[in-house]
TIMAR-633779 format. One record per residue (C-alpha): residue in three letters; x, y, z. Coordinates in steps of 0.25 Angstrom, whole numbers, padded with zeros to 4 digits, always signed. Example, Ala and Ser with C-alpha at 12.3 -4.5 7.8 and 13.67 -1.06 7.14 Angstrom:
REM TIMAR-633779
ALA+0049-0018+0031SER+0055-0004+0029
//
This chain:
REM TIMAR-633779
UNK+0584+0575-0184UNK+0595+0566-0180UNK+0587+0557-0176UNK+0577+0558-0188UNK+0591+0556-0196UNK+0594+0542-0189UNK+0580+0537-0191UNK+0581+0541-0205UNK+0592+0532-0206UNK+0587+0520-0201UNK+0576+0521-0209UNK+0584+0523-0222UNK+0595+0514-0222UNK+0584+0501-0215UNK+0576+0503-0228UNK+0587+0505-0237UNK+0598+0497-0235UNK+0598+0483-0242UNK+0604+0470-0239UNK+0616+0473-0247UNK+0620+0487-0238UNK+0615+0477-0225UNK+0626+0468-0230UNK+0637+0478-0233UNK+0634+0484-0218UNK+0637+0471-0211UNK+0624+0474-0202UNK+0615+0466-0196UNK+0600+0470-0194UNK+0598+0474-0208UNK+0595+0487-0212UNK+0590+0492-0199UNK+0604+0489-0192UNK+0610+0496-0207UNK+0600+0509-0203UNK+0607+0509-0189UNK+0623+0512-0196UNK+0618+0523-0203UNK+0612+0532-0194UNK+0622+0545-0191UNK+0627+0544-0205UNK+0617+0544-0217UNK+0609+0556-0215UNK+0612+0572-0214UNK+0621+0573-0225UNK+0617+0586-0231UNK+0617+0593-0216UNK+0632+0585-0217UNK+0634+0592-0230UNK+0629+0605-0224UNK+0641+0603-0212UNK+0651+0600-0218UNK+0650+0613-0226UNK+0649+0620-0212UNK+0662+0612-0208UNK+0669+0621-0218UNK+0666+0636-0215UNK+0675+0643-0207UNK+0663+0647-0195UNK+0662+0633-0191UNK+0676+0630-0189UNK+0678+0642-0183UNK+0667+0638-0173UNK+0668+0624-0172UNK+0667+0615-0157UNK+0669+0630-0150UNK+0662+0629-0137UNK+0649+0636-0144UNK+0637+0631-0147UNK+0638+0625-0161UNK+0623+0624-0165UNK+0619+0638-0169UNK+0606+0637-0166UNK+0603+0644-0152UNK+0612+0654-0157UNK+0602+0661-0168UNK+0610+0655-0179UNK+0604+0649-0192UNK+0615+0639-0194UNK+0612+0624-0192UNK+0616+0619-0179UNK+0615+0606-0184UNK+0625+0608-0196UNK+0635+0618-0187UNK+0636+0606-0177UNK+0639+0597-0189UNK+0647+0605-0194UNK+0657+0608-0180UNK+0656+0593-0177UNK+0661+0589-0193UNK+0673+0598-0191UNK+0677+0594-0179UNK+0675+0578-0183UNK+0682+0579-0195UNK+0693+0588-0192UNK+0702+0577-0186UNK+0696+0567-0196UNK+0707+0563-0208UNK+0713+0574-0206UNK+0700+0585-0208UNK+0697+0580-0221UNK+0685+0573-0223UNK+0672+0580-0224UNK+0665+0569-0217UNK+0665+0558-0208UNK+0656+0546-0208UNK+0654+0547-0192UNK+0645+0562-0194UNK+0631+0563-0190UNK+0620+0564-0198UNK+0619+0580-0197UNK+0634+0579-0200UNK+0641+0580-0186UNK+0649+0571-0178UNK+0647+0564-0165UNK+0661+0561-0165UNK+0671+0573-0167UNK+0686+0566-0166UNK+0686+0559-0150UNK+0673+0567-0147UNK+0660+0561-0146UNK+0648+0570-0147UNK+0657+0584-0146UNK+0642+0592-0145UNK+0636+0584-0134UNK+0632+0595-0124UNK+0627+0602-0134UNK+0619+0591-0140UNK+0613+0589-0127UNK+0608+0603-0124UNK+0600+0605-0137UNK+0596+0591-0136UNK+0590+0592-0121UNK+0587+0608-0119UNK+0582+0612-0136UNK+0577+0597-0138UNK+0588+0596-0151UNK+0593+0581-0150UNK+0597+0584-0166UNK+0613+0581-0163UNK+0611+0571-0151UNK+0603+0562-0161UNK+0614+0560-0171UNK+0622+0555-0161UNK+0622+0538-0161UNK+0627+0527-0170UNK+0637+0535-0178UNK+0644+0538-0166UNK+0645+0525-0160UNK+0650+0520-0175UNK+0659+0532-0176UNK+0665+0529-0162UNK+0668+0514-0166UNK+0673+0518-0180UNK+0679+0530-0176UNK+0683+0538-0189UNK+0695+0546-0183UNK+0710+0541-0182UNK+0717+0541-0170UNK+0723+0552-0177UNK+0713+0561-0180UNK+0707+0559-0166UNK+0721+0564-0160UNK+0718+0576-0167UNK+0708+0578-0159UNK+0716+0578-0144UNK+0726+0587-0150UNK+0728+0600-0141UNK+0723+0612-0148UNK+0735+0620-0148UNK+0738+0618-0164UNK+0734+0630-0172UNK+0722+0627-0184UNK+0718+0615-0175UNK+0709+0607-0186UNK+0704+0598-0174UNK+0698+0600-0162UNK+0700+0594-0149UNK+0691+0584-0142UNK+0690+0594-0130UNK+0684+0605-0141UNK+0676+0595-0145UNK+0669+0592-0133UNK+0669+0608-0128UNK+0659+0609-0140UNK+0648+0605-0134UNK+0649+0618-0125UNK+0639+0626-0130UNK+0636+0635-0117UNK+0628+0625-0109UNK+0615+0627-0109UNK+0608+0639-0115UNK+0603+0646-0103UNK+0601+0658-0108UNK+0592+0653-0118UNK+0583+0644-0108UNK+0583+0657-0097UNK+0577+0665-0110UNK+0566+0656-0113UNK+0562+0652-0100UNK+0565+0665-0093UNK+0567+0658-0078UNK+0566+0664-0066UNK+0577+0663-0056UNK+0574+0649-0051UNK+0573+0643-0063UNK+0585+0650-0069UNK+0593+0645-0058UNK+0587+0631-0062UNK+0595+0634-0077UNK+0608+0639-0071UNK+0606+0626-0065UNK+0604+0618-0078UNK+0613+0626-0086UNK+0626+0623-0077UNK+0619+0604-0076UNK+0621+0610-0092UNK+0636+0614-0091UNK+0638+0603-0082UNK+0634+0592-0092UNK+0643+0599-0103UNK+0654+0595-0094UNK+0650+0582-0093UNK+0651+0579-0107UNK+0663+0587-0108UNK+0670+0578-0099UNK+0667+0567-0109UNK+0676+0573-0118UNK+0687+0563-0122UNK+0700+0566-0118UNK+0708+0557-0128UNK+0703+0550-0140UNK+0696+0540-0140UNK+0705+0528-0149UNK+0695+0517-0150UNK+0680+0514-0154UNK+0680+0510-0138UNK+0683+0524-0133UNK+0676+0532-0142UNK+0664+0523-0137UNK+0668+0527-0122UNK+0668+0542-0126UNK+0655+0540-0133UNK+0649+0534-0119UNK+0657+0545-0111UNK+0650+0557-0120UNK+0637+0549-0119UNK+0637+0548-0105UNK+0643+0562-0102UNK+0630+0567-0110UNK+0622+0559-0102UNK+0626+0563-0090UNK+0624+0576-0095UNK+0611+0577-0096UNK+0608+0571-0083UNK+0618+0582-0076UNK+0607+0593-0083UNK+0594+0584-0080UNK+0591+0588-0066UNK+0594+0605-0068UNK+0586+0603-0082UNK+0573+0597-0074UNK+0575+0609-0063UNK+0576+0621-0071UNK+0564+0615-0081UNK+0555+0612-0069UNK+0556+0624-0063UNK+0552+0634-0077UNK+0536+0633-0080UNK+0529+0626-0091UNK+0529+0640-0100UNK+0546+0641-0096UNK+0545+0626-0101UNK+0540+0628-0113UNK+0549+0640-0117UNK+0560+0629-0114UNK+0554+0619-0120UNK+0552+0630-0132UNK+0567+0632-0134UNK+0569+0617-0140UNK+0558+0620-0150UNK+0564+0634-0155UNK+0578+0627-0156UNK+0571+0617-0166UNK+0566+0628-0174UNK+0578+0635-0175UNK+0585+0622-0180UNK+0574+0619-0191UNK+0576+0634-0196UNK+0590+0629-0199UNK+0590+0614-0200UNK+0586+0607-0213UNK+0577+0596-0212UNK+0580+0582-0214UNK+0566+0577-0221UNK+0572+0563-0225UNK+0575+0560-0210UNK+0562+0565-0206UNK+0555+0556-0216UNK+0564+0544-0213UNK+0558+0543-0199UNK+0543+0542-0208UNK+0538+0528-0208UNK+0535+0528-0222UNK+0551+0533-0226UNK+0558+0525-0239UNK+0571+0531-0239UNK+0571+0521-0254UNK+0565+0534-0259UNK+0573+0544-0253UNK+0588+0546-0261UNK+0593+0553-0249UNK+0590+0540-0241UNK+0595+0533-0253UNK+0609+0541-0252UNK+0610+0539-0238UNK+0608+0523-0240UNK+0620+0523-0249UNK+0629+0531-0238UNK+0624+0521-0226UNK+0629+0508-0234UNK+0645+0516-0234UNK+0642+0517-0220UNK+0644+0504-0213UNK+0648+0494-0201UNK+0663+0491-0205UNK+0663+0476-0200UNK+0668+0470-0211UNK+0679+0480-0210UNK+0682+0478-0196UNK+0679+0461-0197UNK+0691+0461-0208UNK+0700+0471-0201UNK+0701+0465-0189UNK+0698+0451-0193UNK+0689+0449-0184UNK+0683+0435-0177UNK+0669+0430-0178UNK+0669+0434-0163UNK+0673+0448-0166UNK+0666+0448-0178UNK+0653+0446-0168UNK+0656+0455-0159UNK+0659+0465-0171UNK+0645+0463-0175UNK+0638+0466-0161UNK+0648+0479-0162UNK+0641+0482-0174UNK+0627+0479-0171UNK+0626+0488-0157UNK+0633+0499-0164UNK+0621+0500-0172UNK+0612+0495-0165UNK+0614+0511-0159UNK+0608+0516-0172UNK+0596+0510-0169UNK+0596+0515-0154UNK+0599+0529-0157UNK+0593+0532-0171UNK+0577+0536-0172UNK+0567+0545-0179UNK+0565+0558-0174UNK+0556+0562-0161UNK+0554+0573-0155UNK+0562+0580-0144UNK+0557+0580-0130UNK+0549+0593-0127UNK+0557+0599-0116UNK+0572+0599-0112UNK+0569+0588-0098UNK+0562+0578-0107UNK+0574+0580-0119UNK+0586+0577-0109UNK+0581+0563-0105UNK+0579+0560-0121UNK+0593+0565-0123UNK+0599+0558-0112UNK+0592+0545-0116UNK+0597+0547-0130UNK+0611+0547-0124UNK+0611+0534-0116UNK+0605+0527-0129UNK+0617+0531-0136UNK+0626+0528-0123UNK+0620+0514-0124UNK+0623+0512-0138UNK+0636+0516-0136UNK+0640+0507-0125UNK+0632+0495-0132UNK+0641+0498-0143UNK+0654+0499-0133UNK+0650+0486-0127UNK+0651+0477-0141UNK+0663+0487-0145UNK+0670+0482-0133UNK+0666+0467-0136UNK+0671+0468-0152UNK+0684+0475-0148UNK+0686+0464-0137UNK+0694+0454-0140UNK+0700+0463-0154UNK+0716+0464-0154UNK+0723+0479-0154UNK+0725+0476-0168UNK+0710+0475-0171UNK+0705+0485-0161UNK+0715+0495-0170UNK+0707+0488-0184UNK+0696+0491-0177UNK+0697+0505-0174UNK+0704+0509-0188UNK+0690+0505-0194UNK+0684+0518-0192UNK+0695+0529-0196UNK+0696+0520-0209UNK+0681+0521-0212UNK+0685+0535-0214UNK+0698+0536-0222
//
């Protein structure tokens, strides 16, 4: 569904938007390169809606970034996984943002939770990587993708409200939590083994094979856990390096569980497989009994979509021309040269060129859980790359700036949200 979200987009905004909005966005490509700004931010506001009122009751605060699993789902529990996980990451991203008092922020995804949660960058991604790879639900994995490269250029935080964040825990009624328990909440028990032995009932080899595969599981947690950052990042430069750190440390991940995941799948028998293969599928099921479906994403993907007809698409034309590029603002600010200026540009351009690169009409998963890790790993290094093409022009803007307008430069983003 992410993924049917971001197509949506494009296919929204590159119809609707006229040359008047193209001019105010200070884009180059016309509406197609317009399309590429929006995707993470126009669509899923009613599931938004629907988290936010989960933010406020007591049973999710109470619960929130625990070491547990978050999603609900594998538990026999009707609730949403999709608008818990909203819901945990919303409190946790706007708890040190002015102060706890907004209801939103501009950075969220489009199911309403965040990839940036104070200096923590994708605070689920164990998680996110186990549903994706071993129940073929990439759902959260998709979202991720321009709107974190922006948010890290223009981050929304202070360097305030980001201390907040590193502060020991000793406090009582602590309203923010640390970047460690951030990280500790993708620890959702490692693999579900028990769940895998019950379906596949293995005999002693092959459950030897998933001991085996269940501590490469563990083992990749850590990894990514040792991507935690240890200080806040305090510039658009760092919080690209962390981005690059988490994405390789995911990356790895999966290779550290490739090997044990081939040996314990080769040795079960074509009816063991299926029953595997069958847990992805019943997951899926049990998310559509809970999960409302979103028709206009579905029908944006259609061939013969006019979003000029549809009055949602229409409302969410009007929110995508609020949210724009702020060159003008930077240009002015920091009295830029025609040479920075050009190299303001190319900043601009690769940063959405990653729209284009990680957004697409929904296929379906791989069938079983050795085809889906190559699919997620390779979704990974795509963003990993647009991340370091984004670095590389970051790097050749900021080069030749003074302190002074390195400082302009980085106030840009907590300002957008003032």
């Amino acid at each position: 569904m992410g993924l049917a979200l971001a197509g949506a987009t494009l296919v929204i905004a590159a119809v609707l938007l006229p040359n008047k909005a193209e001019a105010q966005f200070g884009l180059r490509g016309g509406p197609l390169g317009v399309a590429r700004f929006a995707v993470g931010h126009m669509l899923g506001l009613s599931r938004l809606r629907h988290s936010r009122m989960a933010v406020r009751g007591s049973r999710y605060r109470s619960a929130a970034l625990r070491s547990q699993d978050p999603r609900g789902a594998e538990r026999g529990q009707l609730s949403n996984p999709y608008v818990l996980r909203a819901a945990l990451t919303a409190q946790a991203a706007l708890s040190g943002w002015h102060g706890g008092r907004r209801p939103q922020g501009w950075w969220r995804h489009p199911d309403g939770s965040y990839g940036w949660v104070g200096p923590v960058f994708w605070p689920f991604a164990h998680d996110d990587l186990t549903t994706a790879i071993m129940f073929g639900d990439s759902t959260s994995l998709s979202f991720y993708g321009y709107g974190d490269i922006y948010a890290a250029i223009f981050s929304p935080y202070a360097a305030t409200e980001l201390a907040a964040y590193t502060a020991p825990q000793s406090r009582r009624g602590r309203r923010v939590p640390t970047a460690e328990t951030l990280c500790e909440a993708s620890d959702t028990g490692g693999l579900r083994v028990d769940r895998i032995a019950a379906a596949v009932t293995p005999n002693e080899l092959q459950r030897t094979a998933l001991d085996e595969l269940a501590s490469a599981w563990n083992a990749a947690r850590d990894t990514i856990r040792t991507a935690c950052p240890a200080q806040v990042p305090v510039n658009a430069s760092e919080r690209l390096g962390l981005m690059r750190e988490r994405l390789e440390a995911m990356i790895k991940a999966t290779e550290t569980i490739e090997a044990p995941l081939a040996k314990f799948v080769g040795l079960l028998n074509d009816d063991q497989k299926a029953r595997l293969d069958a847990l992805a599928n019943e997951r899926r099921a049990a998310l559509a009994a809970v999960q409302r479906k979103d028709a206009q994403a579905v029908a944006a993907c259609h061939p013969d979509y006019d979003p000029r007809y549809d009055e949602k698409a229409q409302r969410q034309y009007e929110q995508l021309v609020q949210q724009q590029w702020p060159a003008n603002d930077i240009a002015s600010t920091l009295h830029l040269d025609e040479v920075a200026r050009a190299r303001l540009e190319v900043l601009q351009d690769t940063t959405l060129r990653s729209m284009q690169t990680l957004s697409a009409c929904p296929t379906e998963p791989a069938a079983t859980p050795q085809t889906r890790l190559p699919a997620v790993k390779a979704r990974l290094q795509t963003m990993l790359q647009a991340v370091g093409d984004v670095t590389d022009a970051l790097d050749d803007f900021e080069a030749d700036l003074s302190d002074e307008q390195k400082a302009g430069f980085e106030a840009i983003g907590p300002k957008r949200g003032a």
